[in-house]
LODRENKE-947435 format. One record per residue (C-alpha): residue in three letters; y, z, x. Coordinates in nm, 3 decimals, decimal comma, m for minus. Example, Ala and Ser with C-alpha at 12.3 -4.5 7.8 and 13.67 -1.06 7.14 Angstrom:
! LODRENKE-947435
+------+---------+---------+---------+
! resn !       y !       z !       x !
+------+---------+---------+---------+
!  ALA !  m0,450 !   0,780 !   1,230 !
!  SER !  m0,106 !   0,714 !   1,367 !
+------+---------+---------+---------+
***
This chain:
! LODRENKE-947435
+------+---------+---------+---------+
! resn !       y !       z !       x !
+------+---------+---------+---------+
!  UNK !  m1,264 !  m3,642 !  m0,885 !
!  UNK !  m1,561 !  m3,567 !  m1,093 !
!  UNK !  m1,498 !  m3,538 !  m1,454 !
!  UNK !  m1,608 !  m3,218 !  m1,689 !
!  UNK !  m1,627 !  m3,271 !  m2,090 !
!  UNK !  m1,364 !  m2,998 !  m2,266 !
!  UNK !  m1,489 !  m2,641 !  m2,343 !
!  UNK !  m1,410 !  m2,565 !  m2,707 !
!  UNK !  m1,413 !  m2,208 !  m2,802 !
!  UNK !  m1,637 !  m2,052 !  m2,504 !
!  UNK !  m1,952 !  m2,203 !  m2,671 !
!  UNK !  m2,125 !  m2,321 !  m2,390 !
!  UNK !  m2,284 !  m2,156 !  m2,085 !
!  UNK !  m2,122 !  m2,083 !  m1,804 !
!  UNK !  m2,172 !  m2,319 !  m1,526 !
!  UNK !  m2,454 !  m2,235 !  m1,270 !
!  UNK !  m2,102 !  m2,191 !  m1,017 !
!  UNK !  m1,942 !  m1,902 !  m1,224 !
!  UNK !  m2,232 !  m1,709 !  m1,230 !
!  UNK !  m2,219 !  m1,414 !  m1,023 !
!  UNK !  m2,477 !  m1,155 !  m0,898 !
!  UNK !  m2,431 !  m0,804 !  m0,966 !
!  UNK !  m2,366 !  m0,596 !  m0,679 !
!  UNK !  m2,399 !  m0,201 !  m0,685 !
!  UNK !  m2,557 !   0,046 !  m0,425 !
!  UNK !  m2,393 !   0,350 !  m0,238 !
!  UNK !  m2,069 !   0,207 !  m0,133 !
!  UNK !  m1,967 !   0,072 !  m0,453 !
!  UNK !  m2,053 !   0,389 !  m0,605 !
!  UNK !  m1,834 !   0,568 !  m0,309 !
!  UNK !  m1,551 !   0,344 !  m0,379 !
!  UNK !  m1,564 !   0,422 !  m0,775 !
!  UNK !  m1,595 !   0,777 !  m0,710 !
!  UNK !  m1,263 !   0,782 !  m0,464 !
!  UNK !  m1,063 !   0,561 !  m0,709 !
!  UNK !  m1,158 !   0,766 !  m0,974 !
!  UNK !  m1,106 !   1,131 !  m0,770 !
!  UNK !  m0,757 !   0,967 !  m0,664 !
!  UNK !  m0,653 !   0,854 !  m1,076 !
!  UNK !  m0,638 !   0,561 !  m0,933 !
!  UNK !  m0,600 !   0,153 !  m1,084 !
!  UNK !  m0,766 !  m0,133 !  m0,966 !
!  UNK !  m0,673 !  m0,530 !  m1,115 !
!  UNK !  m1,068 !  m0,519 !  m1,028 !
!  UNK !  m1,197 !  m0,295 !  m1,316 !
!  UNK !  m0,857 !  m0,363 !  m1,561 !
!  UNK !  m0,837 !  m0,719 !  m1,516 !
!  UNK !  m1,254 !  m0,749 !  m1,537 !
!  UNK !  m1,263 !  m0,962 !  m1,210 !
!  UNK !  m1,570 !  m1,126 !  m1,139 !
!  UNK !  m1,574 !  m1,060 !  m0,764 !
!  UNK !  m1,520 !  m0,637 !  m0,796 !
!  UNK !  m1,903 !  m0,589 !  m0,719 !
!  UNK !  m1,856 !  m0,765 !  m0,381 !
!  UNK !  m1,554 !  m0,629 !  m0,305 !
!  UNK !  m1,666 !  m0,248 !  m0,342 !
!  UNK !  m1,935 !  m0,290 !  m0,191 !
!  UNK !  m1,705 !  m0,437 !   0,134 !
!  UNK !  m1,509 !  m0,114 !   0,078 !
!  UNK !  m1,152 !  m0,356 !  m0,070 !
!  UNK !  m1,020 !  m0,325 !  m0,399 !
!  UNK !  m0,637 !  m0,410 !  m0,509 !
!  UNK !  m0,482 !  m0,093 !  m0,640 !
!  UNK !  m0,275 !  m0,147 !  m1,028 !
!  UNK !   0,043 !   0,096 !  m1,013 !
!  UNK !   0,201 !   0,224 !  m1,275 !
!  UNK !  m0,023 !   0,299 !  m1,506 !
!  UNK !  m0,318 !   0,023 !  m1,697 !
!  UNK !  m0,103 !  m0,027 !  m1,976 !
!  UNK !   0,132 !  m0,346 !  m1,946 !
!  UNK !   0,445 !  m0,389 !  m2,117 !
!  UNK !   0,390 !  m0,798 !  m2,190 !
!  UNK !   0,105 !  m0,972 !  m2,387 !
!  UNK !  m0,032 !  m1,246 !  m2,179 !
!  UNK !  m0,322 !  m1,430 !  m2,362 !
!  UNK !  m0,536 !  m1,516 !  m2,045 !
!  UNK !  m0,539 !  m1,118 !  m1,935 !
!  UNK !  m0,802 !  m0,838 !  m2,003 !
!  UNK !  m0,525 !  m0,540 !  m1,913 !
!  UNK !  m0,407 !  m0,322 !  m2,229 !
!  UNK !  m0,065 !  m0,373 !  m2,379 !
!  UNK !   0,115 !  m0,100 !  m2,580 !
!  UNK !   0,340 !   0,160 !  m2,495 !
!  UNK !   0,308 !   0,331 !  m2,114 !
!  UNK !   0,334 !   0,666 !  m1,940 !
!  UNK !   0,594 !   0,760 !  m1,729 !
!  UNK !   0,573 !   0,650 !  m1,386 !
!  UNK !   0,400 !   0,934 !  m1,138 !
!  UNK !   0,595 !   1,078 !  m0,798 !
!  UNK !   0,301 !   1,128 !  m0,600 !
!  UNK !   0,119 !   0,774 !  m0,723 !
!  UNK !   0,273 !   0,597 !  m0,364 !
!  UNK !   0,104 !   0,877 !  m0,194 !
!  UNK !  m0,226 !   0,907 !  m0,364 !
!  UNK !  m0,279 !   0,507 !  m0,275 !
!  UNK !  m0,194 !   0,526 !   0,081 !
!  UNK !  m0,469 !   0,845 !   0,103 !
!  UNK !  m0,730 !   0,619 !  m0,044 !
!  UNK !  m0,604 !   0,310 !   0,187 !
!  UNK !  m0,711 !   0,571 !   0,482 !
!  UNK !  m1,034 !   0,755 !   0,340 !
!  UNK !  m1,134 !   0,356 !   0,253 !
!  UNK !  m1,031 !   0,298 !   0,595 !
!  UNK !  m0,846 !  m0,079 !   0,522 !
!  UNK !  m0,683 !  m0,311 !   0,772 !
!  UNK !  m0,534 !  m0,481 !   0,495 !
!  UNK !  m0,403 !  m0,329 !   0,187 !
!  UNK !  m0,285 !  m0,525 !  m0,160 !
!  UNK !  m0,098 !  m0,374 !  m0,435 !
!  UNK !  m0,034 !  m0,519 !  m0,822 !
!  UNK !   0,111 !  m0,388 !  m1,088 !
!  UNK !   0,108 !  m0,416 !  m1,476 !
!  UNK !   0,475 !  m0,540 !  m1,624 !
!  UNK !   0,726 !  m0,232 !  m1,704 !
!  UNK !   1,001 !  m0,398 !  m1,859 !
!  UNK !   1,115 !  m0,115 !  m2,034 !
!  UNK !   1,158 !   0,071 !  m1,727 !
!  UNK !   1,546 !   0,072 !  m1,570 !
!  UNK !   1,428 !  m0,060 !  m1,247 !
!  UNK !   1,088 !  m0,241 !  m1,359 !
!  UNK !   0,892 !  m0,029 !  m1,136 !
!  UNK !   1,022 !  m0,201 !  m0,802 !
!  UNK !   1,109 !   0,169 !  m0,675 !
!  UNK !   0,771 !   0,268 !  m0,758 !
!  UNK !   0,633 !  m0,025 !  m0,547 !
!  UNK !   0,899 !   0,023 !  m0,216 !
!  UNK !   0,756 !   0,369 !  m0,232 !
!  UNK !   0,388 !   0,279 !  m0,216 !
!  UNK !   0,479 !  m0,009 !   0,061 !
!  UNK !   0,600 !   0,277 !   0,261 !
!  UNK !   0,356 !   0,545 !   0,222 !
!  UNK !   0,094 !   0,333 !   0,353 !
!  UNK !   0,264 !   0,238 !   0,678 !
!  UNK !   0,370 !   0,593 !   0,699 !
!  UNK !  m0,031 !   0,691 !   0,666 !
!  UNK !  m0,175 !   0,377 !   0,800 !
!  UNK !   0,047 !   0,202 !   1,038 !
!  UNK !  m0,201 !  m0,039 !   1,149 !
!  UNK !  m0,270 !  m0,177 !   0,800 !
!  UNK !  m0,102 !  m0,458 !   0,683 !
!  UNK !   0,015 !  m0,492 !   0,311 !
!  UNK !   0,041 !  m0,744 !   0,008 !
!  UNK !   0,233 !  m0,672 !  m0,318 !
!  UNK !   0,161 !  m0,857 !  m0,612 !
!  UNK !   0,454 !  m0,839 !  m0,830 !
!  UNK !   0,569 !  m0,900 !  m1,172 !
!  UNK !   0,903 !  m1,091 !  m1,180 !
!  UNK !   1,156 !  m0,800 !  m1,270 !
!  UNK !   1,339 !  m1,002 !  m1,546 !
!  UNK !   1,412 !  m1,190 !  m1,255 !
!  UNK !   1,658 !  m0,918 !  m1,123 !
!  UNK !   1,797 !  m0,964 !  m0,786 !
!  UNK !   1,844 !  m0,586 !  m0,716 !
!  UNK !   1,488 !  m0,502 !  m0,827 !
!  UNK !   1,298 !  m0,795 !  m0,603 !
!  UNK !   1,513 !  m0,664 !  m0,308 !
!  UNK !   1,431 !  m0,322 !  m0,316 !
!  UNK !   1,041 !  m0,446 !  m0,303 !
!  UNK !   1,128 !  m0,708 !  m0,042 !
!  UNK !   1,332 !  m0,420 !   0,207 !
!  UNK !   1,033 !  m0,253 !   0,209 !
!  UNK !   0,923 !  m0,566 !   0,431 !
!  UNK !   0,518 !  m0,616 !   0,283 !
!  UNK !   0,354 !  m0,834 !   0,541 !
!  UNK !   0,289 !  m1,104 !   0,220 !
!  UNK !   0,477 !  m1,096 !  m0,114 !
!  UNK !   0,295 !  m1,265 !  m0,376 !
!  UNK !   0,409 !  m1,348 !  m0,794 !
!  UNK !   0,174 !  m1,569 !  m0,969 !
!  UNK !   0,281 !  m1,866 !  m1,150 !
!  UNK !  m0,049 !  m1,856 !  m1,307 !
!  UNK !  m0,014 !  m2,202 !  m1,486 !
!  UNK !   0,168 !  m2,507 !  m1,535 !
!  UNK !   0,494 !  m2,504 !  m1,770 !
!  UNK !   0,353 !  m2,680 !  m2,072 !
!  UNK !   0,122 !  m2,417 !  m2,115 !
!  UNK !   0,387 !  m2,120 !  m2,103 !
!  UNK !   0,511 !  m2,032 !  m2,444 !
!  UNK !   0,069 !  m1,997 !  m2,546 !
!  UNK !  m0,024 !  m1,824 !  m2,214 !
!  UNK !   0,312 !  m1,657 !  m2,107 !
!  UNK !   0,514 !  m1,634 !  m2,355 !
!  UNK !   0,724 !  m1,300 !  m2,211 !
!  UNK !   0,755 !  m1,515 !  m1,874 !
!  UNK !   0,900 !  m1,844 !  m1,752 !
!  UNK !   0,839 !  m2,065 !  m1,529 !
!  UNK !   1,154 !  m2,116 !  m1,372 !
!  UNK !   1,187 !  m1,768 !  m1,359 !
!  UNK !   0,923 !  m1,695 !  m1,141 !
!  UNK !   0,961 !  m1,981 !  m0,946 !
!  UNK !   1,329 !  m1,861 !  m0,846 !
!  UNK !   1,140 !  m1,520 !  m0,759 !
!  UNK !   0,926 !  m1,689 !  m0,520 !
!  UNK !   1,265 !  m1,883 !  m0,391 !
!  UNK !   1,491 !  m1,596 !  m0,384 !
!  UNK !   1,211 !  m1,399 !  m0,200 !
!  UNK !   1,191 !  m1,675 !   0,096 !
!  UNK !   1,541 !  m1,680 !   0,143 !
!  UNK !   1,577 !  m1,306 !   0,171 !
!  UNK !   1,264 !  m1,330 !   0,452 !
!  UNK !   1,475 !  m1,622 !   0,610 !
!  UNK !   1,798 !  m1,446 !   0,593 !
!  UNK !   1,671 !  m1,087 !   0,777 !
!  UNK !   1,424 !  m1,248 !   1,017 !
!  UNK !   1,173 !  m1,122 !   0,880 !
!  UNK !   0,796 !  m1,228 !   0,912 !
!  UNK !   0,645 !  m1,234 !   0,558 !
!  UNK !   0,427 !  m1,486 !   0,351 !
!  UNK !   0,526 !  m1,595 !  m0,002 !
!  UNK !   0,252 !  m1,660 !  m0,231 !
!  UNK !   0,147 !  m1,734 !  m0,567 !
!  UNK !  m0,187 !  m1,837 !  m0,761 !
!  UNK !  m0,310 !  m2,014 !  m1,078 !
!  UNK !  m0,604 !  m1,986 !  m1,296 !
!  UNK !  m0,726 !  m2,371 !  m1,398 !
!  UNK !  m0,904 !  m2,418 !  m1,715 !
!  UNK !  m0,678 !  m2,306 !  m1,971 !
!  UNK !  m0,549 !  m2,709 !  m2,088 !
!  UNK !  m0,368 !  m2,790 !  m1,747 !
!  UNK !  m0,433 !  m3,172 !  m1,609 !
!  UNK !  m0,508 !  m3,287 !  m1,245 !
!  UNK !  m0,120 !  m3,420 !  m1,242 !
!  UNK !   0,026 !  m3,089 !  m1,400 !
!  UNK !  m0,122 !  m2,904 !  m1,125 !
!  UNK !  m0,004 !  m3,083 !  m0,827 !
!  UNK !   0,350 !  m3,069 !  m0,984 !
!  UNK !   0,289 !  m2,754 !  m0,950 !
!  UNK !   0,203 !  m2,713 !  m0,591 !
!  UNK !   0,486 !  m2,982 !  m0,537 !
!  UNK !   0,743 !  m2,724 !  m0,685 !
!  UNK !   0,559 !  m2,402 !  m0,486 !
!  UNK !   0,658 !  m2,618 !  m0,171 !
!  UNK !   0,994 !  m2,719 !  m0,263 !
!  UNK !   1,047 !  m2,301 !  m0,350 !
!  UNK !   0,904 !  m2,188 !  m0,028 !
!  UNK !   0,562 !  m2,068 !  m0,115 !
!  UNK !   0,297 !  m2,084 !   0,196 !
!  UNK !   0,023 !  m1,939 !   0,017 !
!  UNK !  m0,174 !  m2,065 !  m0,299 !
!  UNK !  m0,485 !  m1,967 !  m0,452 !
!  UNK !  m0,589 !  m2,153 !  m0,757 !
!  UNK !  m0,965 !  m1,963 !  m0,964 !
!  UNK !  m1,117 !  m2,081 !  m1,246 !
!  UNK !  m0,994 !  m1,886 !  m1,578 !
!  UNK !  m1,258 !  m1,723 !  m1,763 !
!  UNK !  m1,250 !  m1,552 !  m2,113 !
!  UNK !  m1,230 !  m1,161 !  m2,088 !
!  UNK !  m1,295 !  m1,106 !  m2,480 !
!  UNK !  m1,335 !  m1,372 !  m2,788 !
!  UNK !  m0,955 !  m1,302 !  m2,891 !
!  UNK !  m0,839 !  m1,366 !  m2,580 !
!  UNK !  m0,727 !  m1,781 !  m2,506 !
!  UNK !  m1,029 !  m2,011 !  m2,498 !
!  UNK !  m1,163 !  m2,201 !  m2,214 !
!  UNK !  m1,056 !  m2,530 !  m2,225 !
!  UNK !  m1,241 !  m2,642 !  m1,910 !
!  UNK !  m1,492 !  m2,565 !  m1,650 !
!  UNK !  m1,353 !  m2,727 !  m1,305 !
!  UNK !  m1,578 !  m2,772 !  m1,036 !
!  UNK !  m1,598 !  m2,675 !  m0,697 !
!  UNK !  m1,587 !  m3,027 !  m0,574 !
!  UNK !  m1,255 !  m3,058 !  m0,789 !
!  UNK !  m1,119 !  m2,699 !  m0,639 !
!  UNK !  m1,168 !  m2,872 !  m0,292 !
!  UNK !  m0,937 !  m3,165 !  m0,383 !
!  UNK !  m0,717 !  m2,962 !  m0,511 !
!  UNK !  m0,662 !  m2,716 !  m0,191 !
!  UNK !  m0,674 !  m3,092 !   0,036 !
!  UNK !  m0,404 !  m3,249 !  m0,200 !
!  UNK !  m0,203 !  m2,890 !  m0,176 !
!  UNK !  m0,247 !  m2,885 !   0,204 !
!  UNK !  m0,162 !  m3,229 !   0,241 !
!  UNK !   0,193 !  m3,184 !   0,056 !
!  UNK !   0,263 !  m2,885 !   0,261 !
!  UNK !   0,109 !  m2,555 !   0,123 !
!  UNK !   0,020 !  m2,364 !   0,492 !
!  UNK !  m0,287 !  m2,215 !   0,286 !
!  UNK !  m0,474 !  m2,297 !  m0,006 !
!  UNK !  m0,782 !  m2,125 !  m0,110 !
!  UNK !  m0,927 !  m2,308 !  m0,439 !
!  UNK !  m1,247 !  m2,250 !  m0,553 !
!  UNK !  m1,435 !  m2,114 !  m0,924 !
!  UNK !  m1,402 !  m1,770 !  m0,870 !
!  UNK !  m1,082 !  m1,704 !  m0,649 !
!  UNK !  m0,890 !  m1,480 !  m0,748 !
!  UNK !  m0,541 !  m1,365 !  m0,588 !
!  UNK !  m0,635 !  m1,096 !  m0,363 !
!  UNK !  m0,986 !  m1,251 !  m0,264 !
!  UNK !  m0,979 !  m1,265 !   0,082 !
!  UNK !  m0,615 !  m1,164 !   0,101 !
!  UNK !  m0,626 !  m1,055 !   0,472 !
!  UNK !  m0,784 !  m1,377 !   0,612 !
!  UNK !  m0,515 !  m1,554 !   0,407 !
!  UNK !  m0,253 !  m1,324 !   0,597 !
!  UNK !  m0,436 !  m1,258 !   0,931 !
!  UNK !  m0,450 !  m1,699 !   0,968 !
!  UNK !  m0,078 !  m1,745 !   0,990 !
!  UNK !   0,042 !  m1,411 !   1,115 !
!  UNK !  m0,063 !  m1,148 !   1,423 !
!  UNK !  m0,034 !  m0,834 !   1,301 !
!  UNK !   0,282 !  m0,672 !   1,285 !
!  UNK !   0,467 !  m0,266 !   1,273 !
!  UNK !   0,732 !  m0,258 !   1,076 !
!  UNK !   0,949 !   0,083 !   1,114 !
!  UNK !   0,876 !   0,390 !   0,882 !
!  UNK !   1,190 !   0,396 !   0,596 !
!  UNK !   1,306 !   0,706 !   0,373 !
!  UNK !   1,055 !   0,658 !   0,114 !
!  UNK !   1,293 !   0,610 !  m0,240 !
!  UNK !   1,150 !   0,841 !  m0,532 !
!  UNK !   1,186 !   0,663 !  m0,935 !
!  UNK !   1,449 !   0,891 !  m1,085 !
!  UNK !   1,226 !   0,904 !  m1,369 !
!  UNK !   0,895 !   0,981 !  m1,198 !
!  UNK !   0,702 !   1,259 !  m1,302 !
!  UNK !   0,400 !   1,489 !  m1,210 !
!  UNK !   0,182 !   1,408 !  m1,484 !
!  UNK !  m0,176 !   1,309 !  m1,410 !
!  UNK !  m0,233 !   0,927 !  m1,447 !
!  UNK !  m0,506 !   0,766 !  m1,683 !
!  UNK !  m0,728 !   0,693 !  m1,396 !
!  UNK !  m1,044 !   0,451 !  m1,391 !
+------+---------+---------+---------+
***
């Protein structure tokens, strides 16, 4: 692989890989406007992805439920921490509307972290899962989820809601945990990942497990294919590995720009040890391309409408939209 000198303190210029061109015009403007009408969240706008011009203007985003505010400090992420609102009743609804005026084959849901809530917010996302079959039957679904304390009762009442992929990001290697994670773990979120593939296994079910990672925060070329070693010893089939960039100055440095000839030895070596998918590159990110991912294992798929389960706690008030 081709070596890249260390990035100290975001000092340097971006390489001419990471730069992106601005996208704008009357879609993306239609597809701000509905997000906003709907007090809607996108990871796109919260999370300050590179890729959000292209992906408005395609007419995708990945919706953020639960408010923008995140219960957990992670030092890599651009999403505000601090105390949340109360979770909304009609937020499931209000998503699967905007999957239909949008008009998506292929939906994909986040969230930020609610610890403090009794169920984490899993309710919350069964009840989106649900409203867009009910709405959109034809459109397939990926939740991206945090890892519920790693709660058994809390990943199964997302997982009985049968998304087409489940996804939980590992988003680095353990050495760099306690700096860039320091409310996660890594063996917690791999046993969310493993737990998840059994449950699939055990009902029959057809759904992808999948995780990502961001590369440049201090990880090394044998770190990361630990890494993918473990995500195919814990039944992952899908990976996507981005390079990390630095939302704001207080926010963890850039250690390294990898290149996009490393990215594609990466996604062979991951292939080669058993990953079904691997999409590596500068500026993946976990829902790019999320329905090619899907659509290139899996035809599509109905799953039955369910009762759609309410959050006890779920109110009426109007979210802090876009």
């Amino acid at each position: 692989m081709n070596t890249v000198k260390s990035v100290r303190r975001n000092h340097l210029e971006k390489p001419a890989w990471l730069k992106v061109r601005s996208k704008g015009g009357e879609t993306y403007q239609e597809v701000k406007s509905l997000l906003r009408t709907a007090k809607l969240n996108t990871i796109c706008e919260s999370g300050a992805c590179p890729n959000r011009g292209e992906c408005f203007s395609n007419r995708t985003a990945t919706f953020m439920i639960m408010g923008h505010v995140c219960s957990r400090k992670c030092s890599f992420c651009n999403v505000l921490t601090g105390p949340a609102a109360p979770l909304e009743i009609e937020e499931p609804r209000r998503v699967a509307e905007t999957v239909r005026h949008l008009g998506l084959k292929f939906a994909v849901v986040t969230s930020v972290n609610r610890d403090e809530h009794p169920d984490g917010g899993s309710a919350q996302f069964a009840a989106t899962i649900r409203w867009i079959r009910r709405l959109n039957p034809e459109c397939g679904v990926e939740v991206l989820t945090p890892d519920f304390l790693g709660l058994p009762l809390q990943l199964h009442k997302v997982l009985q809601a049968r998304p087409d992929v489940f996804a939980h990001n590992l988003e680095t290697v353990p050495r760099l945990y306690d700096e860039v994670r320091p409310q996660a773990g890594y063996q917690r979120s791999l046993t969310v990942l493993k737990a998840a593939r059994r449950w699939a296994d055990a009902q029959g079910v057809r759904m992808r497990i999948k995780t990502g990672i961001m590369l440049g925060l201090g990880e090394t070329l044998v770190e990361i294919v630990d890494l993918m070693r473990d995500c195919v010893a814990h039944g992952v089939d899908i990976l996507t590995v981005g390079q990390y960039l630095q939302p704001t100055p207080s926010h963890h440095e850039v250690v390294r720009f990898w290149t996009p000839e490393e990215f594609a030895e990466i996604a062979r070596e991951g292939r080669e040890l058993g990953l079904r998918w691997v999409e590596a590159g500068p500026l993946v990110r976990s829902s790019y391309h999320a329905r090619e991912q899907a659509e290139g294992h899996d035809q599509e798929a109905s799953w039955p409408i369910e009762p759609i389960e309410t959050p006890k706690d779920a109110t009426t008030a109007p979210g802090a939209g876009c």
